[in-house]
N, C-alpha and C positions, 0 to 999 in steps of 0.2 A: 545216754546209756553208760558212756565211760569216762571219767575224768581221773587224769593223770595229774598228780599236784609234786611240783619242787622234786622230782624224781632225780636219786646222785647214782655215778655206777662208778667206783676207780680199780683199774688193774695194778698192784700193787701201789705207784706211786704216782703212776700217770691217770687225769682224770678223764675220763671219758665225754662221763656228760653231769652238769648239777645243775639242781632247781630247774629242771624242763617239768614246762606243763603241754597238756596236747586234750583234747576234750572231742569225743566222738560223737557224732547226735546218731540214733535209731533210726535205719533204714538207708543209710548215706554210705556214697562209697568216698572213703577218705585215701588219698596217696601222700606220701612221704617220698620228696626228692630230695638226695643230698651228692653230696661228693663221695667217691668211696674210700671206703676206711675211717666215715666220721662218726660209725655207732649205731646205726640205726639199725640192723641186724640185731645189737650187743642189747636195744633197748627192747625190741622183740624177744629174746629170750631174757633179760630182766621179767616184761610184763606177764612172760605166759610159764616163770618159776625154771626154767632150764637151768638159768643161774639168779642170785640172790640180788638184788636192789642193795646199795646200802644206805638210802635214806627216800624218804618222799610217800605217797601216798596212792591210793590206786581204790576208785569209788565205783560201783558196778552197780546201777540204778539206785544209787545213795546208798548204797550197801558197801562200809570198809571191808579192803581186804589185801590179803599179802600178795595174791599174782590173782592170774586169771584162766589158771588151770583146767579149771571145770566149766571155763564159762566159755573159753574161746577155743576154736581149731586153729591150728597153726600150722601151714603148709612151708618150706622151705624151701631154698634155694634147688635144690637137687629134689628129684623124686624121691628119692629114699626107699624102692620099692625092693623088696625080699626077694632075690633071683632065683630060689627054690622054690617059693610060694606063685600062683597061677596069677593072672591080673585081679582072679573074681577072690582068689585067695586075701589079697594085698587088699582089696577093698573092705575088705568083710573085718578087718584086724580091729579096727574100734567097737564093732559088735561082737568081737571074742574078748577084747579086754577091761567091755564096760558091762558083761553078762548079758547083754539082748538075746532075746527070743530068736535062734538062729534062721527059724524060717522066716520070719518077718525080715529079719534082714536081707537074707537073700534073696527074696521079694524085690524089696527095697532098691538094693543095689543093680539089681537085672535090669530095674527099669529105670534106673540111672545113669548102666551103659550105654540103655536102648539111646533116652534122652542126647547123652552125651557123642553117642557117634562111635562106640565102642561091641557095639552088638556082633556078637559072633566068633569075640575076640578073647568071650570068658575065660577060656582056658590054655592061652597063650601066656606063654614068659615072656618077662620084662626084654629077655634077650630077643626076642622075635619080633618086636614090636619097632616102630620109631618113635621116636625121643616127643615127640607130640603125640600120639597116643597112651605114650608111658606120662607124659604130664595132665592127660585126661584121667586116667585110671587113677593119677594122685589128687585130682578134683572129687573123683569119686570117693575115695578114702573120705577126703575133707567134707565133706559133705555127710558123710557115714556118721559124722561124730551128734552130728544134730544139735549143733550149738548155733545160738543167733548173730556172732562177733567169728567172723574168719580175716586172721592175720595170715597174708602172703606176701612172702619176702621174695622178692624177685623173681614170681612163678612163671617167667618166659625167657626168660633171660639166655636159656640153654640151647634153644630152637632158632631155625633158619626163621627169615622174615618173614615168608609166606603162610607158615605153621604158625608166626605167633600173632599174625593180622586174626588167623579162623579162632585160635585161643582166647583174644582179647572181646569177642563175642561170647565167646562164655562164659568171662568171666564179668558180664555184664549181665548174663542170667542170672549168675546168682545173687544180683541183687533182683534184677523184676521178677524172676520166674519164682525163684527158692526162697524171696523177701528176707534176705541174709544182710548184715550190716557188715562193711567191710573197709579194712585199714590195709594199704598194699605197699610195700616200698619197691619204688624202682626207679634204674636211672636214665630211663627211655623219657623224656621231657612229653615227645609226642605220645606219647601212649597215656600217660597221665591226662593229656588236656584232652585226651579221647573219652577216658574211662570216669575220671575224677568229679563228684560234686564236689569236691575239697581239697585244695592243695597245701600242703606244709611244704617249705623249703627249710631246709637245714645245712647249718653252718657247718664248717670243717670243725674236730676235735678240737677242744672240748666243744662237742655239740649243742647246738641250741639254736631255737625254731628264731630264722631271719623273716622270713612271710609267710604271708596265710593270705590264701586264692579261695576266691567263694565263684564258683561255675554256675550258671544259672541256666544256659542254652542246653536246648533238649538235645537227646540222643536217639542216633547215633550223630556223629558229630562231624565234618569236613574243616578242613583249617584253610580256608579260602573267609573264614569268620574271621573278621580283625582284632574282636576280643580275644581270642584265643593264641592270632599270631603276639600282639601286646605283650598276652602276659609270657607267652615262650621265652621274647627277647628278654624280658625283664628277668627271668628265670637263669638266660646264658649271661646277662651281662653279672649277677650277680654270684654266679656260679664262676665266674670266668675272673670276676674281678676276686673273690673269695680265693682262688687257686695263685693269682700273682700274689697278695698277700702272705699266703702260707709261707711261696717260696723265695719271697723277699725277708 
């Protein structure tokens, strides 16, 4: 579905990241682990046009192109949700800024809450809510957009453990339930070898992909599996040996 070729990003004089490639297959949930502060946020908004690429290539079912604006949702680290705007308000926003049929949408969205665990909650603000229901109602947004590639950048990362054990089941639906293809970075190792058919690891700045994990055991998933403790350690020694490095 997506192939990323030699992609460069520099902030003035420091390089980010050059020549990374990263290649998504259709219907897969792909995670990205790295160190933080190595870019991989920076390559998120590269790919989805927030900010400009300055070199490399970006292939959308062999189709060139400059980002992937139209083609992916892109959910981010914070909810982002409008504290004026109702939850049912803040979902419905992709269906006011792409012109949808407004009842269809809300249609749509009602029974996304329902799905979602949100039911009843239509018309509560972001402030009434907790911090996991507020990351549901931003599932809901993403989901609004109706694109088949959903980038989410640390979408638990904000919540207690408990809230983001019930989250990381849904966002396991939206690959079997909603058949959505999905690229996620985070730095929870065990959450990836939960959720992930596909792991990228990434190097500290300037970024660049050190391994690639191909998951093959069904879900849901227990880490009492030895392939999975395997690759975690390989994941900390690399990640661990990658951090003396830096600061030697």
């Amino acid at each position: 579905m997506l192939k990323v070729g030699s992609v460069t990003k520099y902030f003035k004089d420091q390089k980010i990241f050059s020549n990374l490639d990263l290649t998504v297959a259709k219907g897969r949930f792909h995670v990205i682990v790295g160190p933080s502060g190595c870019g991989k946020s920076t390559l998120f908004d590269g790919l989805t046009g927030v900010i400009p690429l300055d070199g490399g290539s970006i292939s959308w079912n062999h189709e060139s192109l400059s980002n992937l604006m139209y083609h992916a949702a892109y959910m981010q680290q914070k909810d982002l949700l409008l504290p004026w705007f109702s939850l049912l308000d803040n979902a419905l926003l992709p269906a006011v800024t792409s012109g949808q049929d407004m009842k269809d949408a809300k249609n749509q969205a009602q029974s996304l809450f329902e799905r979602l665990g949100l039911k009843g909650y239509e018309s509560h603000y972001a402030s009434q809510v907790s911090g996991g229901m507020r990351q549901r109602c931003a599932l809901v947004r993403t989901l609004m957009f109706n694109r088949d590639l959903i980038l989410l950048d640390e979408p638990l990362s904000a919540v207690d453990t408990i809230t983001r054990r019930s989250l990381q089941s849904l966002l396991l639906l939206l690959q079997t339930e909603f058949k959505k293809t999905i690229l996620m970075i985070t730095h929870d190792i065990e959450e990836a070898l939960l959720l992930a058919d596909e792991i990228y690891l990434f190097s500290p700045m300037p970024m660049s992909m050190s391994r690639h994990f191909i998951l093959d055991s069904p879900k849901p998933r227990k880490f009492n599996d030895p392939t999975l403790l395997a690759i975690k350690a390989d994941v900390l020694d690399k990640l661990e040996g990658d951090l003396i490095n830096e600061q030697g």
